[in-house]
C-alpha positions in Angstrom: 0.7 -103.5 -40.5 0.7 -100.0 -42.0 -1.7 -99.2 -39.3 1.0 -99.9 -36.4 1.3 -96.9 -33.7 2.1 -97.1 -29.8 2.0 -94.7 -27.3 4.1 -94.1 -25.3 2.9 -94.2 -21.0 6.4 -91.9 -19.7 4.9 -89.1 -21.9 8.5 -89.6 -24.8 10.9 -88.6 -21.6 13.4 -91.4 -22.2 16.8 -90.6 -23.1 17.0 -91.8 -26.6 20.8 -91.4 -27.0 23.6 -94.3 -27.4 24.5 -94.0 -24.0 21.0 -94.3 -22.3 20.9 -97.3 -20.0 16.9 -97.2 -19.7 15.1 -99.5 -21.6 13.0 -97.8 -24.1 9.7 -97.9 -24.4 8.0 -99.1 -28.2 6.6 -96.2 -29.1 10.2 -94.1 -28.6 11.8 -97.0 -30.5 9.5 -96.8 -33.3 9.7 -93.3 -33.1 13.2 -93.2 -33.1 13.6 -95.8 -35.6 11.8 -93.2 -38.2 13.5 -90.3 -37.0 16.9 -92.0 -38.5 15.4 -92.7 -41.9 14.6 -96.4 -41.1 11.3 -97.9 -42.5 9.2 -100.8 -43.6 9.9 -101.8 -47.1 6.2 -101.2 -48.5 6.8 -103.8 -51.3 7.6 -106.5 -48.9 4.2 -106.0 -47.1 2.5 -105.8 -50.2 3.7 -109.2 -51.3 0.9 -110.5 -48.6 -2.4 -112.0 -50.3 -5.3 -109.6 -50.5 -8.5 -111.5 -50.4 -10.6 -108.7 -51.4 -11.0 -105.8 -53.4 -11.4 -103.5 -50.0 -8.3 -104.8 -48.2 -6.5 -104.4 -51.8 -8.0 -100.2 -51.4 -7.4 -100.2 -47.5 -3.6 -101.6 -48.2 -2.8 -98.9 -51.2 -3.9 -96.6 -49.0 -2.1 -97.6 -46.3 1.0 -97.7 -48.1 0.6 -94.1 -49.4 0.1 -92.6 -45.4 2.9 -94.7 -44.6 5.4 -93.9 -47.3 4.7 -89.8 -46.5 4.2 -90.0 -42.5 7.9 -91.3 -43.5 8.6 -88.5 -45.7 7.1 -86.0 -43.5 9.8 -86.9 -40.5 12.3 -86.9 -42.4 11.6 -83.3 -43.8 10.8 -82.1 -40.8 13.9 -83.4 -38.5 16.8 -84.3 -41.1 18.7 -82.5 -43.4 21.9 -83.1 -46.0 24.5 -80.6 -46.8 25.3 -82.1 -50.6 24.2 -81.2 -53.7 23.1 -84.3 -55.6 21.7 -84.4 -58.9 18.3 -86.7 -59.9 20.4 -89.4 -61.2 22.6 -89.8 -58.2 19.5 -90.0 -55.7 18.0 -92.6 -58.5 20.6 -94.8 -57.7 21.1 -94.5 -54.3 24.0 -93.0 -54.0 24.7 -92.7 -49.9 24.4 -89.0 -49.1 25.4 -87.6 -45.4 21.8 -86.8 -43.8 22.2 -85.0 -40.6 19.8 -83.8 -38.0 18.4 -80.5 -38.0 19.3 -78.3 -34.4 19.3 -75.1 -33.2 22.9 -74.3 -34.7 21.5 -74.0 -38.5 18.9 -71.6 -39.6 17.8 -73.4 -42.7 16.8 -70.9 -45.5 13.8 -70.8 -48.4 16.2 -72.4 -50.5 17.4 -75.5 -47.9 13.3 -76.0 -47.8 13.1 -75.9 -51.4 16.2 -78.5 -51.7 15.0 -80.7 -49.2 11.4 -80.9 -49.9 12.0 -82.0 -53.1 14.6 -85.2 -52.1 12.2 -85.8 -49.7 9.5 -86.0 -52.6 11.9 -87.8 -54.6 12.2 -90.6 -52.0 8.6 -91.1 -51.5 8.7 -91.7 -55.3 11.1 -94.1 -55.6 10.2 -96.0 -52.5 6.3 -97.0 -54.3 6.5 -100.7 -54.4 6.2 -100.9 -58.3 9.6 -98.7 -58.5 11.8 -101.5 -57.8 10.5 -102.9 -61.0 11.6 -100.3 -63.4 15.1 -99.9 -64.5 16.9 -96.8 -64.6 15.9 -94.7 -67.8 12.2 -95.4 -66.9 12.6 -94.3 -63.5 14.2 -91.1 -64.6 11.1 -90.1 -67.3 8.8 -90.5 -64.7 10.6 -88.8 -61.7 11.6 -85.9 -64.4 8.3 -85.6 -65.2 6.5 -85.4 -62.2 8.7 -85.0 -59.1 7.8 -81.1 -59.3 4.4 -81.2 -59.3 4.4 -83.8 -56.2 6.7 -81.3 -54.3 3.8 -78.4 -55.4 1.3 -81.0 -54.0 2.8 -81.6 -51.0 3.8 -78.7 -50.1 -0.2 -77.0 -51.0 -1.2 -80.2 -48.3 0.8 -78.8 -45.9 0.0 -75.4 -46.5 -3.4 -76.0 -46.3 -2.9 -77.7 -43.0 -1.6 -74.9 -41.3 -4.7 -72.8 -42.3 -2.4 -70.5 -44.4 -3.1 -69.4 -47.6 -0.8 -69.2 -49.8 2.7 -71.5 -50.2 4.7 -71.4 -46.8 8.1 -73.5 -46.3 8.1 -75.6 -43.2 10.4 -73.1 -41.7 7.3 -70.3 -42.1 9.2 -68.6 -45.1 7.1 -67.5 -48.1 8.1 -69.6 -51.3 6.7 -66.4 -53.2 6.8 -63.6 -51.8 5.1 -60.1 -52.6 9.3 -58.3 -52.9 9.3 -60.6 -56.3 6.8 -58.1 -58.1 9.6 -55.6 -57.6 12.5 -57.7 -58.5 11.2 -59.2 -61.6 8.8 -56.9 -62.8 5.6 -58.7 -62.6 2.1 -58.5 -61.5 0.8 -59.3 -58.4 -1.7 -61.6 -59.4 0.6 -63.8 -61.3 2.0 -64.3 -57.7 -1.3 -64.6 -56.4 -2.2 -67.6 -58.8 1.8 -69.5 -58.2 1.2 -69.6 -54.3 -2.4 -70.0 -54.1 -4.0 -71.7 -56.5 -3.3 -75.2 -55.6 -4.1 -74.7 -51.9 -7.7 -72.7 -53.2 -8.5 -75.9 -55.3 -7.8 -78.4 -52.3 -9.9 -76.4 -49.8 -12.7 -75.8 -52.4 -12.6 -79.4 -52.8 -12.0 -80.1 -49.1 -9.7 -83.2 -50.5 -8.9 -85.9 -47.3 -5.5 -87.5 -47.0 -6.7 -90.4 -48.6 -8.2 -88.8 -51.9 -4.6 -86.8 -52.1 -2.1 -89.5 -51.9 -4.7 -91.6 -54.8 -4.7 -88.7 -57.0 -0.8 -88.1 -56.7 0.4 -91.4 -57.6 -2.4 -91.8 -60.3 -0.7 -88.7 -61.6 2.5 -89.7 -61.2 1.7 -93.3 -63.4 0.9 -91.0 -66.5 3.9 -89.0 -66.9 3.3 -85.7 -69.6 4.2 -87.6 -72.4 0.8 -89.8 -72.5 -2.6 -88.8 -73.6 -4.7 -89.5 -70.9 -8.6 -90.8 -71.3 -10.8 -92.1 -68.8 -13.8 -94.8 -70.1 -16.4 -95.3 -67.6 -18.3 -98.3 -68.8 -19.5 -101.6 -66.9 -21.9 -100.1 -63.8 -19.3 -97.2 -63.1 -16.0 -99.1 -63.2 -13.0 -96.7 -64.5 -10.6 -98.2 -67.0 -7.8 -96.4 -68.1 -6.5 -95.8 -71.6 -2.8 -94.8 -72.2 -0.3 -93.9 -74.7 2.9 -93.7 -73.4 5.7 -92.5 -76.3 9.2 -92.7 -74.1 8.2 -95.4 -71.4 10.2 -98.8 -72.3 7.6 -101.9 -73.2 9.1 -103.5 -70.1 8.0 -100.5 -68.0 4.3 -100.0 -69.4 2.8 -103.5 -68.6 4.0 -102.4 -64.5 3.2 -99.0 -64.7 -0.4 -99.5 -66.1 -1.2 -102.3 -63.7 -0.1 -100.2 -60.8 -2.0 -96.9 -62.3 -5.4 -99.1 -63.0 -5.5 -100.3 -59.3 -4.5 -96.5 -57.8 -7.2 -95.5 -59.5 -9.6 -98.6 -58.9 -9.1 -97.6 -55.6 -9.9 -93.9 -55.8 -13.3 -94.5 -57.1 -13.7 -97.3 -54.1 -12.6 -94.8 -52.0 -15.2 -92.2 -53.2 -17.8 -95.0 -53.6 -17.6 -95.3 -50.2 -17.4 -91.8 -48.9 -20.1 -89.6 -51.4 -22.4 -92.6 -52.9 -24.8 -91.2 -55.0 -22.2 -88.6 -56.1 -19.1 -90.7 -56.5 -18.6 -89.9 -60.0 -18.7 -86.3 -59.6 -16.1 -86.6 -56.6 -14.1 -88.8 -58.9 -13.7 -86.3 -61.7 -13.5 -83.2 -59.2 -10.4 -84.7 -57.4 -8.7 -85.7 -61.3 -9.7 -82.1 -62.1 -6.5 -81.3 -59.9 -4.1 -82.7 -62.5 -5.3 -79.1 -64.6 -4.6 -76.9 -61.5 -0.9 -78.8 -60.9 0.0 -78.4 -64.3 -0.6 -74.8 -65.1 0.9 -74.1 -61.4 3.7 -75.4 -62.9 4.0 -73.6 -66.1 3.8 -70.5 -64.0 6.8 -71.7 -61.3 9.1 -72.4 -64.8 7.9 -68.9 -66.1 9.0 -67.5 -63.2 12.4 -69.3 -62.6 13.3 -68.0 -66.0 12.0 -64.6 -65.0 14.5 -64.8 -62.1 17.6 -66.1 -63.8 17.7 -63.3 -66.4 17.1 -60.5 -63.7 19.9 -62.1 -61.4 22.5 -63.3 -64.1 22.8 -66.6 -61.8 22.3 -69.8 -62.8 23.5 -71.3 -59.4 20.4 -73.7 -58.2 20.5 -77.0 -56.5 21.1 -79.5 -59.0 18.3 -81.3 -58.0 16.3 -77.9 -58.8 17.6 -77.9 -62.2 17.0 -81.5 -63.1 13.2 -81.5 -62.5 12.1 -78.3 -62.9 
């Protein structure tokens, strides 16, 4: 079911407004249907039985492509004028989402805003979420709802053969005019906007590889120690301990993180044999990259706030980063 698409045979010319009297075709429903913010629950298709361990890979998978093909229309057509803070988003507080036209030029920092809710709503729609009550959800979205707007954003990047962190307007998140500003070095930019992207094209990471590593980086927020035990003909147990997590949340969270990343090393299994376990620890190698990427971004945000005497950011901005 994640695999669903239609295509539409009248080439998307329907009118897809109230008013139109033509019936619509699926594809333009479907199409439309996503364009609104309406989607599939994953959790309720993942309540169907999975008879073996390659459907159970094939469905996570699915899920992930899913849950961002999702988040991807919605950045790219929808935007909200509000200025809601983590917590508020957590609970699903109704914000006014309006579509993007012609009328609005939407800025670096309306990108920035809205990449980041859209990152936040991926999140928070993984099946296991719905589990977790609010404080839990909060330590991990504080935690790590940065570096998945850094990862998504490098995907993109990447994508559109561009070197170095773009907006999906074509702005530069850093541009060279902050060297001036903030007195510092060119290369420290350098390493903020290009790093990541460098490390996903050396690697030459799929879609599939990406959306594993993110979530199994997302299940071990930065207040765990994180080990990986190979043992039993290659078979990848993980070994956590989690400090701020509740006991309720841990028993979900490690269950959900031991099958994301049973299904990364499937997933390589299947695409590099002989050299699966090399792939396995060159794609975790990215959680390194992520992290100092983001130790430069909060170097820098402080860098800026003392040179500009502002403190006025998106209070989503200021909640995870």
């Amino acid at each position: 079911m994640f695999n669903m698409s239609a295509t539409c045979i009248w080439k998307q010319l329907w009118d897809l407004t109230e008013h139109s009297k033509v019936p619509h075709c699926k594809s333009c429903r479907f199409n439309k249907c996503l364009e609104t913010g309406m989607f599939i629950k994953p959790s309720a298709l993942l309540k169907m039985s999975c008879r073996t361990e390659d459907t159970t890979m094939e469905t996570i998978i699915g899920q992930l492509l899913y849950l961002d093909s999702r988040r991807s229309t919605i950045l790219m057509n929808k935007f909200s004028f509000e200025n809601p803070g983590l917590e508020e988003i957590v609970k699903r507080k109704k914000l006014n989402i309006v579509t993007q036209d012609s009328t609005f030029q939407m800025s670096a920092e309306d990108w920035r805003f809205f990449g980041m809710f859209t990152t936040v709503e991926f999140l928070l729609n993984l099946d296991f979420m719905e589990e977790l009550d609010l404080n839990d959800k909060m330590i991990l979205l504080k935690s790590f709802s940065a570096k998945a707007t850094l990862l998504f954003s490098a995907l993109r990047t990447m994508k559109e053969k561009s070197d170095r962190l773009m907006t999906p307007g074509g702005q530069e998140i850093v541009p060279d005019v902050l060297a001036v500003l903030f007195n510092v070095s060119m290369g420290f930019l350098f390493q903020i906007r290009s790093r990541l992207i460098n490390k996903l094209i050396q690697l030459n990471v799929t879609n599939e590889e990406f959306f594993l590593v993110t979530v199994i980086l997302f299940c071990d927020p930065g207040t765990s120690i994180f080990y990986f035990l190979y043992v039993f003909e290659m078979k990848t147990v993980l070994l956590t301990a989690v400090t701020s997590l509740s006991e309720q949340a841990l028993p979900t969270i490690t269950s959900r993180r031991t099958s994301y990343t049973s299904a990364l090393f499937k997933y390589c299994q299947l695409t590099h044999q002989q050299t699966a376990h090399n792939r396995f620890t060159e794609l975790l190698s990215l959680c390194h990259v992520v992290n100092k990427n983001i130790e430069d971004i909060q170097s820098l945000t402080i860098i800026a706030k003392f040179h500009l005497k502002t403190t006025e950011c998106k209070q989503l901005y200021e909640d995870i980063i």
